[in-house]
Structure formats: structure tokens, C-alpha cells
N, C-alpha and C positions, 0 to 999 in steps of 0.2 A: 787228565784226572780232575782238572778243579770244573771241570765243567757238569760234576754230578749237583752242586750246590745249586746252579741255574739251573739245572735240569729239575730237581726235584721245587725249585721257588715256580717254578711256569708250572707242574702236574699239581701244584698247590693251588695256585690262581685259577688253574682251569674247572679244579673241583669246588672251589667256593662260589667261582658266577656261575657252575652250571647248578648249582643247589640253590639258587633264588628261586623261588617260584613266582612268576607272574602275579599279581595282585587279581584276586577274584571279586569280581561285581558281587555287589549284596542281592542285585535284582537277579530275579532269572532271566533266562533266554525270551519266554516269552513277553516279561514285562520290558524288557530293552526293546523290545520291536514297537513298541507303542511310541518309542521316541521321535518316530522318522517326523523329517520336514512335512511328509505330504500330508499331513492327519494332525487332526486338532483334536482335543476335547471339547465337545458344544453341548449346549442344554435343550430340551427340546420340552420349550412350553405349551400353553394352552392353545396358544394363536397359530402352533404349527401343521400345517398339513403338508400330509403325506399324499401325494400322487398316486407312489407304489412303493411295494416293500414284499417282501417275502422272506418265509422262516424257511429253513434249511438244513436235510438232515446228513450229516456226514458220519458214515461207518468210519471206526477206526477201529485198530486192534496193535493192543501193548503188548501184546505177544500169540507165537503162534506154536502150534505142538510139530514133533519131527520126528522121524523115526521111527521109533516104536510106538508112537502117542504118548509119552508119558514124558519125552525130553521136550523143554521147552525153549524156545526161540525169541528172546527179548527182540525189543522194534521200537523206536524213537517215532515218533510223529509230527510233523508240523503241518499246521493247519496254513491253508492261503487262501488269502479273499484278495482278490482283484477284480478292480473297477474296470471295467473295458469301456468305460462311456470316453469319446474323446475329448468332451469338453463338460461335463457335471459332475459334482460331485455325489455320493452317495454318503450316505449315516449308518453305521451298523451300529446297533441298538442293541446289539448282545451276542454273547460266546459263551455258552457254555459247557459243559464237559461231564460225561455221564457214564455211568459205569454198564456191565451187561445185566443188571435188574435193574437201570432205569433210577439208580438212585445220582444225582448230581452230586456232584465230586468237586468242581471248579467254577466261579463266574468267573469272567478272566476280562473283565472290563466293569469299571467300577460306576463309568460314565460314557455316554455314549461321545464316537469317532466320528468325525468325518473321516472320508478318504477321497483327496479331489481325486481329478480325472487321468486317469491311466497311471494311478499307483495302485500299491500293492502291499500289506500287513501278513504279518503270522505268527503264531503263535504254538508252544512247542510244547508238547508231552516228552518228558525224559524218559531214555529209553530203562533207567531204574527204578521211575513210575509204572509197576504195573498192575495198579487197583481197580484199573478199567475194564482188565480184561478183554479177552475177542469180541466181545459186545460190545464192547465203548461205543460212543459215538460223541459227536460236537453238535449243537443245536445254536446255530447262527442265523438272526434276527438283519435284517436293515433295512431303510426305510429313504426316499429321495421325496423332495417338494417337485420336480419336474420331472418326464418322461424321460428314463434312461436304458441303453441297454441294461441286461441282467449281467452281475459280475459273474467273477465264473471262483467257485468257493470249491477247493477240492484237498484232499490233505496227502499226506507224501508220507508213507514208511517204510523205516528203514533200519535194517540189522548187519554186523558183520561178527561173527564170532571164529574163530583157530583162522582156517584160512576158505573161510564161506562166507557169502553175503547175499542177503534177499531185498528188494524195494522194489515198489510197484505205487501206484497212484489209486486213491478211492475217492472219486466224483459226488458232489454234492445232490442232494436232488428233493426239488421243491416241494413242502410235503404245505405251505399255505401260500398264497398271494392274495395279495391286496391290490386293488387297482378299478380307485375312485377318487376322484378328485376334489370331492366334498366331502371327504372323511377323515377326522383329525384324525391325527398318530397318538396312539400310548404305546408306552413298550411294556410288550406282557413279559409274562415267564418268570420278570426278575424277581 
């Protein structure tokens, strides 16, 4: 019988460390990604030239309809840009974020990245952002001083709701390129 006093001292301890909650970052998801070793922030002056570079448009959608059409299906997105060159680096020179009429919603880099060779960034739509809408897209900008391959920029979403879950992948695809070698770089769009 004296063993209810320990009994109920342990279901007491157990309740108070399990109601800490972890300490939540001020940054979001996506601004934590920008932290990695592989990726700097650099300035890109007057005397810089671009080789190549290309803008890039990626469909995304913050939610999709089910059903009947009228129920709706939240979907997180994280955008990823990956450098495939094995030894250069590349510059992305902008990320931005747009809704389905085309009105910008996010710049999601304040200055331009490097990203050396064979790393990889991204950046994340909550899946409780949905002022994108099935039109959203990402309109990512970068630009290299030497011949690289083309990174490969595609975004990832994904939902799971009761006991259902939908993800699939939507591929980036080149809507300008650049590629002269006596043509400085500006970065537009911003």
C-alpha cells in the first residue's frame, strides 16, 4: 500500500517533462535552410559576369480539391534547387513565390547564394499557407561566372489528413536562359 505515494510521485514527473514543449525557432523552415555550410551570401557587383544563368518556373499547389470538388486537400511544398555541377559553384539570384493571379506573395532571399558544388537548399511553403492557391508557383533566378551543368530545381508536395496521404513532385522548367559570356549579370525581377 505505501507504494501508491511513488506511484502517483513517477505519473507526476512523467506529466510534467512530457508538457515541455520543445523551444520553437523564430525563423521558419525555410529561412533555417539558408543556414547550410555549402551556401554563402555574396554580392554580385558591377565587374561580375555571368556565363549562364536561367529563370525558372515551378508550379506549385497549396492545396488541391477532393471529392466532391468543394472539399479541400492542404499540401506543404518545399522547393529544392540542386547544384549537379561536380566542381562549380552556382549563384541563385532569387526565389520568389506567387500566387494563382500572379501577384508575389514572398521573396525568400534578401541577397543572393552561392551554392558550391553538389549541394542542395530549399525552401518551404507551410502546408497552413494556403494563399497561393493551385496556381502558385516559385520563380527561381541563378546565375554561374563559368560553364555549369543546369541544377535541377523541382518542388515536392505533400499532404496527409484522417488516414490519406497524397505527394508527388513538380519539375522546374526553363522559361529564360542566358548564355554569353560578355554579358554582365543584374538580377531582375527583385
Amino acid at each position: 500500500m505505501k507504494l501508491y505515494p511513488v506511484f502517483y510521485l513517477a505519473i507526476a514527473l512523467i506529466l510534467l517533462t512530457s508538457c515541455t514543449s520543445p523551444q520553437n525557432p523564430s525563423q521558419s523552415q525555410a529561412d533555417m535552410s539558408q543556414g547550410n555550410q555549402s551556401q554563402k551570401v555574396v554580392t554580385l557587383d558591377k565587374n561580375f559576369k555571368a556565363v549562364m544563368g536561367e529563370t525558372i518556373y515551378v508550379p506549385i499547389y497549396s492545396h488541391i480539391y477532393h471529392g466532391d470538388n468543394k472539399r479541400v486537400f492542404d499540401l506543404a511544398a518545399t522547393l529544392s534547387i540542386r547544384n549537379t555541377d561536380l566542381t562549380k559553384p552556382i549563384i541563385i539570384t532569387s526565389v520568389r513565390y506567387y500566387d494563382s493571379n500572379g501577384k508575389q506573395l514572398k521573396q525568400y532571399l534578401e541577397r543572393p547564394i552561392q551554392l558550391d558544388a553538389l549541394a542542395s537548399t530549399d525552401f518551404v511553403v507551410d502546408r497552413t499557407d494556403t494563399s497561393g492557391g493551385v496556381g502558385a508557383n516559385f520563380i527561381v533566378e541563378w546565375v554561374a561566372q563559368t560553364k555549369v551543368f543546369q541544377p535541377v530545381v523541382e518542388a515536392v508536395m505533400i499532404g496527409t489528413d484522417f488516414q490519406q496521404g497524397i505527394s508527388w513532385i513538380s519539375p522546374g522548367k526553363v522559361i529564360k536562359s542566358q548564355s554569353n559570356s560578355k554579358q554582365s549579370s543584374s538580377v531582375q525581377g527583385s
